[in-house]
Structures are given as C-alpha cells and as structure tokens.
LOBA-766245 format. One record per residue (C-alpha): residue number from 1; y, z, x. Coordinates in pm, 1 decimal, always signed. Each point is the difference from the previous one (the first is absolute). Example, Ala and Ser with C-alpha at 12.3 -4.5 7.8 and 13.67 -1.06 7.14 Angstrom:
REM residues 2
<num=1&yy=-450.0&zz=+780.0&xx=+1230.0>
<num=2&yy=+344.0&zz=-66.0&xx=+137.0>
***
This chain:
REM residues 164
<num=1&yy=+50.8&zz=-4222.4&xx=+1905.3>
<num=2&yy=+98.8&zz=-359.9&xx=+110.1>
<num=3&yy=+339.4&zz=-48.8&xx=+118.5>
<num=4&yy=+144.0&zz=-337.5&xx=-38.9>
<num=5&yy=+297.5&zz=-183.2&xx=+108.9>
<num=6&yy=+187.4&zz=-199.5&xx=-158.4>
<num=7&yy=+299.1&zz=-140.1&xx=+222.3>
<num=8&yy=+251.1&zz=-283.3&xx=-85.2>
<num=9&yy=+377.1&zz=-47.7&xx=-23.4>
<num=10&yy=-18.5&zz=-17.0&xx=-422.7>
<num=11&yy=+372.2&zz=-146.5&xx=-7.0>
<num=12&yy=-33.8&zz=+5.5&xx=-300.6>
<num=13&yy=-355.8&zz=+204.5&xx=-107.8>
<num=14&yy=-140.7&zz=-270.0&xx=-291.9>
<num=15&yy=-322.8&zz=-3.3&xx=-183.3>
<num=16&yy=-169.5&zz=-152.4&xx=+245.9>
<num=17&yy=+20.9&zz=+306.8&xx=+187.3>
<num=18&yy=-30.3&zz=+200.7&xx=-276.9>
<num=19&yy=-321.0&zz=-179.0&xx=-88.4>
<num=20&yy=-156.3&zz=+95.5&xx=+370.9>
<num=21&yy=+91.0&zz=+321.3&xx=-12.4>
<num=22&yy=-123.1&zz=+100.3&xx=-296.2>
<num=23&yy=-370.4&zz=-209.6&xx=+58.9>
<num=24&yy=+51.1&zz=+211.9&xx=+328.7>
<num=25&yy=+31.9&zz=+310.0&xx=-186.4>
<num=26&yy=-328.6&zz=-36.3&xx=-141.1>
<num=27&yy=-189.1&zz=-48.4&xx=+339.2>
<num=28&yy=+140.8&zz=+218.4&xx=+191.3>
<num=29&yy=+73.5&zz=+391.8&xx=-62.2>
<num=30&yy=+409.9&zz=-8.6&xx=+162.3>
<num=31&yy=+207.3&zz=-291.4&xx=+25.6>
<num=32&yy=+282.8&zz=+51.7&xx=+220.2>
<num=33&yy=+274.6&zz=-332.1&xx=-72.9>
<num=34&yy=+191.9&zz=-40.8&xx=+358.3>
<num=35&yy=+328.2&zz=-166.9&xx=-16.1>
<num=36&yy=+195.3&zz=-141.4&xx=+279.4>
<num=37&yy=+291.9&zz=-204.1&xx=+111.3>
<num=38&yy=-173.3&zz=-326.5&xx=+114.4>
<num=39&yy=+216.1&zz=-158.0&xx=+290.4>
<num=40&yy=-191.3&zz=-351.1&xx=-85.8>
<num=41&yy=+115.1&zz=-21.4&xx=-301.7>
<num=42&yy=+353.2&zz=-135.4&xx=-110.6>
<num=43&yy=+227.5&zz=+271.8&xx=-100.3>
<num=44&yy=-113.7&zz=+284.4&xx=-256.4>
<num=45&yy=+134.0&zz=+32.1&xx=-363.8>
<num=46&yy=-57.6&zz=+346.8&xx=+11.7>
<num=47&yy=-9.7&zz=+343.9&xx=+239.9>
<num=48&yy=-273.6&zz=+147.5&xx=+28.4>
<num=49&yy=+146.2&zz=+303.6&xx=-208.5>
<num=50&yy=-7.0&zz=-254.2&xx=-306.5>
<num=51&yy=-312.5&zz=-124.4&xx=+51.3>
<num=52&yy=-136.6&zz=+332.4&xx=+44.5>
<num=53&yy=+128.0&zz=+83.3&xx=-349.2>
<num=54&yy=-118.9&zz=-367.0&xx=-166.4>
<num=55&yy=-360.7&zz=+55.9&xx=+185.3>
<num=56&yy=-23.4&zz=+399.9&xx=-167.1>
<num=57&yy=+112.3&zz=-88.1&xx=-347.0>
<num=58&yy=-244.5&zz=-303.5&xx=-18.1>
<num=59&yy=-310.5&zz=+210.8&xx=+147.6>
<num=60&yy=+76.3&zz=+312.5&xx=-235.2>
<num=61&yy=-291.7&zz=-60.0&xx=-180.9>
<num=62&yy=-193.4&zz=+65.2&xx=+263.5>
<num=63&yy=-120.5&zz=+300.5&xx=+149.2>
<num=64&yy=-217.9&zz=-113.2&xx=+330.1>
<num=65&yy=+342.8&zz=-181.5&xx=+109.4>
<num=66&yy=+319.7&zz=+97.4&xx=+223.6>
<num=67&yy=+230.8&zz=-171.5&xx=+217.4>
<num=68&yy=+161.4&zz=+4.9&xx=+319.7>
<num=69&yy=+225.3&zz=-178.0&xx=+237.3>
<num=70&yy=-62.0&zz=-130.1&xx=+352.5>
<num=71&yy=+99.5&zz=-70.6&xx=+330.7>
<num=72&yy=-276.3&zz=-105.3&xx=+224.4>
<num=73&yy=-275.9&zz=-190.8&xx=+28.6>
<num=74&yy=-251.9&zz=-6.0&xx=-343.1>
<num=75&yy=-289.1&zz=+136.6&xx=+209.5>
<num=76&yy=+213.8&zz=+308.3&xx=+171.0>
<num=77&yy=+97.8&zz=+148.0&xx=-348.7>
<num=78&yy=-333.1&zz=-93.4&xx=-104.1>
<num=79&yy=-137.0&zz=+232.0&xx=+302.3>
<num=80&yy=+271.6&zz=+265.5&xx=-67.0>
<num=81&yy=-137.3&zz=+16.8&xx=-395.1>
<num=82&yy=-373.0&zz=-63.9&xx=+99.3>
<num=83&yy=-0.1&zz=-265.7&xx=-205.0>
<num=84&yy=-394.8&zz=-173.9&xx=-28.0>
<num=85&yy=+160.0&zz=-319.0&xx=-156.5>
<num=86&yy=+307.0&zz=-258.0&xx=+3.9>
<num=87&yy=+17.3&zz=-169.6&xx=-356.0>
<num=88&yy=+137.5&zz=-302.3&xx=+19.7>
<num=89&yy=+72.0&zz=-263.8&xx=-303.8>
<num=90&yy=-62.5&zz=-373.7&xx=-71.8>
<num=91&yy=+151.9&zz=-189.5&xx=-174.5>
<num=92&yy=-135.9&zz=-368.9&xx=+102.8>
<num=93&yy=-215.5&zz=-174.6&xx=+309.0>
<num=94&yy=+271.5&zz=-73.1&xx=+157.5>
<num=95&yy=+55.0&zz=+415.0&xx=+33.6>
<num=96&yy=-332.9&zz=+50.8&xx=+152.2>
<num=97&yy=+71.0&zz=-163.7&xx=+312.0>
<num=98&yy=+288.5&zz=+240.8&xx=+116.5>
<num=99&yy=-164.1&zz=+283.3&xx=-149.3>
<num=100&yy=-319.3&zz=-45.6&xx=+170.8>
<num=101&yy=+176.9&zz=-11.4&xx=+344.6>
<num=102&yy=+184.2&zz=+310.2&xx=-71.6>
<num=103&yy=-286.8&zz=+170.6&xx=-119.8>
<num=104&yy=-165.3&zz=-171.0&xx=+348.5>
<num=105&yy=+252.1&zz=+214.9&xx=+226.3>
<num=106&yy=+29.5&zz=+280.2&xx=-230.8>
<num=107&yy=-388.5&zz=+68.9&xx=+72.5>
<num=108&yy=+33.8&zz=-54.9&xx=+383.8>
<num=109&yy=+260.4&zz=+208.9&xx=+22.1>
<num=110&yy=-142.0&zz=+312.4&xx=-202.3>
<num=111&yy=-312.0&zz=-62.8&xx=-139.8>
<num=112&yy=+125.0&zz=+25.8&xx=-359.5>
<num=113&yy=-138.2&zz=-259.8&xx=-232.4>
<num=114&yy=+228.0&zz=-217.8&xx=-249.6>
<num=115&yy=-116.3&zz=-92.3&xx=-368.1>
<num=116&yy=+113.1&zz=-261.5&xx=-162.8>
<num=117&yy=+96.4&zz=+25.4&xx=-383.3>
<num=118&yy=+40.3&zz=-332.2&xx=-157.8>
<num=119&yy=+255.8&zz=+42.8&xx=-276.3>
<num=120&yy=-100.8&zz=-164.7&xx=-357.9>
<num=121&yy=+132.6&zz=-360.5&xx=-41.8>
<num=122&yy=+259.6&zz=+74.5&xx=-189.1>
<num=123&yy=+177.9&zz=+164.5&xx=+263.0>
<num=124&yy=-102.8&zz=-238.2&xx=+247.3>
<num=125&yy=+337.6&zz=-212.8&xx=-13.8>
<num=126&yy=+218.5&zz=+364.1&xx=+47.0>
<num=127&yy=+166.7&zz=+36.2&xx=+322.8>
<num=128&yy=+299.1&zz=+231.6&xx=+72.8>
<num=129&yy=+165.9&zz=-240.0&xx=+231.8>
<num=130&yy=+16.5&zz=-234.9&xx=-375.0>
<num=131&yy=+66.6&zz=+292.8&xx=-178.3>
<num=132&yy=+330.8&zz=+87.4&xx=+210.3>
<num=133&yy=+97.1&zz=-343.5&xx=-36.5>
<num=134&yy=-13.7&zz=+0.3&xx=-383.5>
<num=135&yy=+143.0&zz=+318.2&xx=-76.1>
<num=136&yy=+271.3&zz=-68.2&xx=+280.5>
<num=137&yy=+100.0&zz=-314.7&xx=-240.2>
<num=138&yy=-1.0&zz=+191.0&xx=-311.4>
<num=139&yy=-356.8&zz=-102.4&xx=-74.2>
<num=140&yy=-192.5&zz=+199.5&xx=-199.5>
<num=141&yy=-277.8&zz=+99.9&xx=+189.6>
<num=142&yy=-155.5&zz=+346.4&xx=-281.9>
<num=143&yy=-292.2&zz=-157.2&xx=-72.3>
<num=144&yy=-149.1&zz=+31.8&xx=+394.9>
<num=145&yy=+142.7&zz=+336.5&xx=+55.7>
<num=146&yy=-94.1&zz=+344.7&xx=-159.0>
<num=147&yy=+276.8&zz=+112.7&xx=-231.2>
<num=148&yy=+117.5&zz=+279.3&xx=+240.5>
<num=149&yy=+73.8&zz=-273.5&xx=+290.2>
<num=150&yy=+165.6&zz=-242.1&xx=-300.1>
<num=151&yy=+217.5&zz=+280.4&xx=-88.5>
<num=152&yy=+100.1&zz=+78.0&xx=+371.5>
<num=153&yy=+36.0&zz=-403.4&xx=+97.5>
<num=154&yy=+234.1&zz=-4.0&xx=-355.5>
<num=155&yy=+228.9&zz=+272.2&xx=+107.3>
<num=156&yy=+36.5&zz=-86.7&xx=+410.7>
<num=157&yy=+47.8&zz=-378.1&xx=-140.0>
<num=158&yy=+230.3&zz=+103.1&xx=-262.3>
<num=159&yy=+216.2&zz=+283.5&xx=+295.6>
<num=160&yy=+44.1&zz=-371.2&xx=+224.2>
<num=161&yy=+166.0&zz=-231.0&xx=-225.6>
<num=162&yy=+201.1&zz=+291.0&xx=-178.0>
<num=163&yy=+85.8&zz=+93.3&xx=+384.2>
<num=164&yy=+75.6&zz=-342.8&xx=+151.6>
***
C-alpha cells in the first residue's frame, strides 16, 4: 500500500485542502494529514488540538485518511512512517515556485518524492492566511471551509468577543 504525506499548518483546514486530500485519497491507498506549528508563519488561530479536531471531522468520510501532528522536519516523520510520497497542494503559479524548491531539498535530503495536486479553480483564490483575516473581522468565511471547521471557527470566534 502507498503511504502518502500530506503535511501543512491547515490554520484553518478549508476546501482547498479538503479538495487534495480527497483527489489524494483516490491515488494513493493511506493518506496520513501532518499538522504542525509553522514558525514562518504569523501567529496561529488555532492549537494544534483544534485543528486536529477540524481536520478529523472534515475527513470522516473517508476511510484511507488519518491525521497527525509534528515536530520535525517533513522528511524525518516521513522516514519514521515510511512514507513513499509528500502531497503537496497548488493553488496558483505563483505556488509552484516555493513548492518546487521544497520538494528540491526534500528529495536531497531523503529521497522521497513530492506530488503536486493542483486544486480546482474554484479554490484557487482560498488561502488560510485570508481566511484568518476574514473570520478574525467577523467575515463570513462558510462557504471555503467544510461545515465542521465553520462550526469550530463560529464557536472560538463567538468564546473571543463574548470573552474580551
């Protein structure tokens, strides 16, 4: 069976990612959905704990499909799982050019290969950095997230402004 990973920070998880993982799904036989704590990235909406939950209620549905949280390096937990794949999404050019360099090292430093998944265009625009942003300002952002991940954004949203 082919093991693929998927790793990303999915602050919040939207249906972009969604989208890969399930197109994923159907290629390979276990998906295995890494979250981590990116330190490049501005400060996180959620813990990992939530994101855990938002990521298992959206991928219910399928079977092949589990996830994880990380530490380390992409290609050490992808050596500690045996992983023969990192999945990695697109969302425009402009993505490619990052994601080919990281693939780049990825492969020099393991061997593992990286394939790309180009999400559909109507995801293309969907980025949880804009999504944070929104939501942060009341925005409603339900139509680019699965329900479960509205529902949690809703309630966390709704805990800040009751709580100060």
């Amino acid at each position: 069976m082919t093991l693929a990973l998927y790793p990303g920070s999915f602050d919040p998880f939207h249906n972009g990612h969604l989208e890969v993982v399930e197109r994923a799904a159907r290629l390979f036989g276990e998906i295995v959905i890494a979250g981590l704590r990116n330190p490049q990235k501005a400060k996180s909406l959620f813990d990992l704990d939530s994101r855990r939950t938002m990521v298992e209620e959206s991928i219910s549905h399928l079977d092949n499909v589990r996830f994880i949280s990380m530490s380390k390096l992409t290609v050490e937990v992808a050596a500690d799982m045996d992983a023969d794949v990192i999945i990695r999404g697109l969302r425009v050019v402009s993505d490619f050019e990052s994601e080919l360099q990281m693939a780049q090292m990825n492969r020099h430093l393991s061997g593992i290969e990286t394939v790309f998944i180009p999400t559909s265009a109507s995801h293309s625009f969907i980025a949880s950095r804009l999504l944070r942003e929104v939501a942060t300002y009341g925005g409603d952002i339900s139509a680019f997230v699965p329900a479960p991940v509205a529902k949690i954004i809703a309630e966390r949203l709704d805990g800040l402004t009751e709580g100060g």
